[in-house]
N, C-alpha and C positions, 0 to 999 in steps of 0.2 A: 607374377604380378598381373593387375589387371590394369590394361593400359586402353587407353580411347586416344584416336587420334581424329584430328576435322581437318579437311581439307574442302577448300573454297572451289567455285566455282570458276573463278579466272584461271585457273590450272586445270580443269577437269579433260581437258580436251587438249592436254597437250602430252603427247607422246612418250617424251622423255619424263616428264614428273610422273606421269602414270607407272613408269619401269620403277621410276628411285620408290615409290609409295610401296607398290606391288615386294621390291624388295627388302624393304624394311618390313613390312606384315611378314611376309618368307620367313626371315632373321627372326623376328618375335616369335611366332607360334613353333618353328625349330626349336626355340628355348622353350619351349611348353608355357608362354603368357597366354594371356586370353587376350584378345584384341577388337575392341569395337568400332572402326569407322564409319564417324559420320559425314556426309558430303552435302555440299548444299550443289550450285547450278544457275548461278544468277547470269553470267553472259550467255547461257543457251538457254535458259527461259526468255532473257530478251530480244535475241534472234526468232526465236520460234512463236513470240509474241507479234515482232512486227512482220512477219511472214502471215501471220493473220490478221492483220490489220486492227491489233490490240495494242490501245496504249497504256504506255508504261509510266506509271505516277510513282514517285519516294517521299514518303512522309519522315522527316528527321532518320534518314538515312533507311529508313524498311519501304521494301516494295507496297502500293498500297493492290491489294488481292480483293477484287470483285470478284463475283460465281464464274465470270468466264474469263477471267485469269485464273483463278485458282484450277479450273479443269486445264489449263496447260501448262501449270505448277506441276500438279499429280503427276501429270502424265508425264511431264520432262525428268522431274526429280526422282518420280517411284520406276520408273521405266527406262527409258531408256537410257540415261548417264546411270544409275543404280547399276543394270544388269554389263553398262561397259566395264565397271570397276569389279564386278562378279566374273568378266571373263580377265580382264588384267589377270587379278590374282592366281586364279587355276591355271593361267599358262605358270604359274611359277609353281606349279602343284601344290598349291594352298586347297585345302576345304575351304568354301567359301558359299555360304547362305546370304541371300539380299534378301532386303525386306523395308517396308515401312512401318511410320510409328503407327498406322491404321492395326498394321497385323498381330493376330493375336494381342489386341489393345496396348500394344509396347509403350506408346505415347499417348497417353492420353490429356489433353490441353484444352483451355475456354479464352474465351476472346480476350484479346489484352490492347489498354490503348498505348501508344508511344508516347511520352510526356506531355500526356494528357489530350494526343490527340486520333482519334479514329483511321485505324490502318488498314480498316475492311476483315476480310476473311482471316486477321492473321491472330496465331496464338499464343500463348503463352506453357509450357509442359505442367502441369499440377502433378502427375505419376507416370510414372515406368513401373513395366511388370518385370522388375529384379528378378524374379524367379524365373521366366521365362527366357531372362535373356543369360543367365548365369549358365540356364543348361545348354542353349545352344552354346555361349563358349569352349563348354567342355569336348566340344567339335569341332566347329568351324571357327574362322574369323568370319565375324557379322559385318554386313555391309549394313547402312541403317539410311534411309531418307527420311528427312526430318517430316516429312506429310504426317502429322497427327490424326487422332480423334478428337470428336466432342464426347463429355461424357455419357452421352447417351447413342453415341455411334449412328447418329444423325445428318452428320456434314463431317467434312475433313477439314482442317484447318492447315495452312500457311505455317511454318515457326523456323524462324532464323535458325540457318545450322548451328553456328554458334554458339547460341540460347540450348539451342538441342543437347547439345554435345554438352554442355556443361551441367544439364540433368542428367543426362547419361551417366557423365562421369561419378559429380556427385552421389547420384543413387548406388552406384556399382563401390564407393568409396576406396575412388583409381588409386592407386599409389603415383600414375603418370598423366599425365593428360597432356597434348602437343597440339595445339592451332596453328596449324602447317600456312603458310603463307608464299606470294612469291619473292620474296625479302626475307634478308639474314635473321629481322629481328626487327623490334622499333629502334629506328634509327635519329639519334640527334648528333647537329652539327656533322654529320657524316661517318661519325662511329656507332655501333650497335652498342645498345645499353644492356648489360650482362645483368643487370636488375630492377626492375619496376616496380613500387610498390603504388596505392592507391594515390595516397598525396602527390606522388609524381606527377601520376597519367594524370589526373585532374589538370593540373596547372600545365602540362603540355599539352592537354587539350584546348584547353583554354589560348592557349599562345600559339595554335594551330600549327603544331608540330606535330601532334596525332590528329589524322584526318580518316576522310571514308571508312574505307574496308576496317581499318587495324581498332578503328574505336568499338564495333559492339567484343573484334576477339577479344581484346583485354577486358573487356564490361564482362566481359563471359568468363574469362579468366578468375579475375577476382569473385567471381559468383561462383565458382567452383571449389576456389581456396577457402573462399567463406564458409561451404557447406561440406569439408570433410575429403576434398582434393589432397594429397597428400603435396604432391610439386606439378606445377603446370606452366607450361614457355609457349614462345611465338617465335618459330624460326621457321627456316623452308626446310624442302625435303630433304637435301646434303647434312643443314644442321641437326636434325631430325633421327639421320643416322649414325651423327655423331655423339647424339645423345643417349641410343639406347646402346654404343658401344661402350659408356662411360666417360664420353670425353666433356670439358664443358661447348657449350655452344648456343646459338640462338639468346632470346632473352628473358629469363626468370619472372615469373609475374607473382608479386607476394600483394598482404595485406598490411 
């Protein structure tokens, strides 16, 4: 199978979710899957922001990326969290290739605005080099930072992991896709919801039961299932494992 998993940025620097991630990738490519992780980095772009005395704007929940955010985007997301998840994996003797969507034009994206309003440097994916990325799986597990191109390999642009991962997926046409979270699932009333379709999430949106982080995953989600995603969930790393051993868990996101 070809599976793509995304994990967020409020987990990328924590220790133990880094083993549970690293071990499930292990499990997957021991099974001969192909596996694509994408990561985004949002609490250590904004540490390494205000350490330079860069401030940090959110337009309708996307960071807003001016030229001197965007070079400490790059450099956080393509660098140095990329190449941490590059050394996680290999201690578990994974092959394991990092890269961005710059390289070898993997992502290529044009500016996009967020309901209707200017988010700066940030993108939107238009293509992925399928072909490219299907022979590295035949290798490695890819590590991917969602740092895009412009089409003309001009500028780099911004793009929600997210957003990333669900052209990923889409393109690759996952049979699996996982937006790994630090929660079970979407959670209402205090139980995890074993299935979400679109009309849901709307009206729990709306009645601000789905907030922050969890609204672009399922945005992304449903954008996935819409475009050829065969099954895609939002659970954390424990559900995550218990997903690719067959068990159910986390929560289903349909159309």
């Amino acid at each position: 199978m070809r599976i793509v998993l995304k994990i967020g940025g409020n987990e990328i620097d924590d220790l133990e979710f880094l083993e549970k991630v690293s071990s499930i990738v292990a499990k997957l490519r021991l099974e001969n899957h192909g596996v694509v992780l994408v990561h985004g980095g949002g609490k250590e772009i904004t540490r390494f922001l205000a350490a330079l005395g860069v401030e940090t704007n959110f337009v309708k929940g996307m960071r807003y990326t001016d030229a001197a955010t965007l070079d400490v985007v790059e450099m956080s997301l393509s660098g140095l969290i990329n190449k941490r998840l590059v050394r996680s994996l290999q201690r578990k003797n994974v092959e394991t290739i990092g890269l961005s969507g710059v390289d070898g034009t993997m992502l290529v994206a044009e500016k996009m605005l967020r309901e209707g309003e200017d988010v700066g440097l940030v993108g939107e994916v238009m293509s992925v080099n399928v072909d490219m990325l299907e022979e590295l799986m035949k290798r490695f597990a890819v590590v991917l930072s969602p740092i895009s191109t412009n089409a003309d390999s001009t500028s780099s642009l911004n793009v929600n992991a997210d957003f990333a991962a669900a052209a990923v997926a889409s393109s690759l046409k996952s049979e699996l896709t996982i937006f790994l979270s630090n929660v079970s699932g979407v959670i209402e009333n205090g139980a995890v919801l074993a299935r979400l379709n679109e009309k849901d999430f709307m009206e729990l949106k709306h009645n601000g039961v789905v907030t922050g982080g969890m609204v672009p995953k399922i945005e992304a989600a449903i954008r996935a299932i819409r475009t050829g995603v065969r099954m895609a969930f939002v659970t954390d790393a424990d559900g995550a494992m218990k997903l690719i051993s067959g068990e159910n868990a986390g929560t289903q996101v349909t159309v």
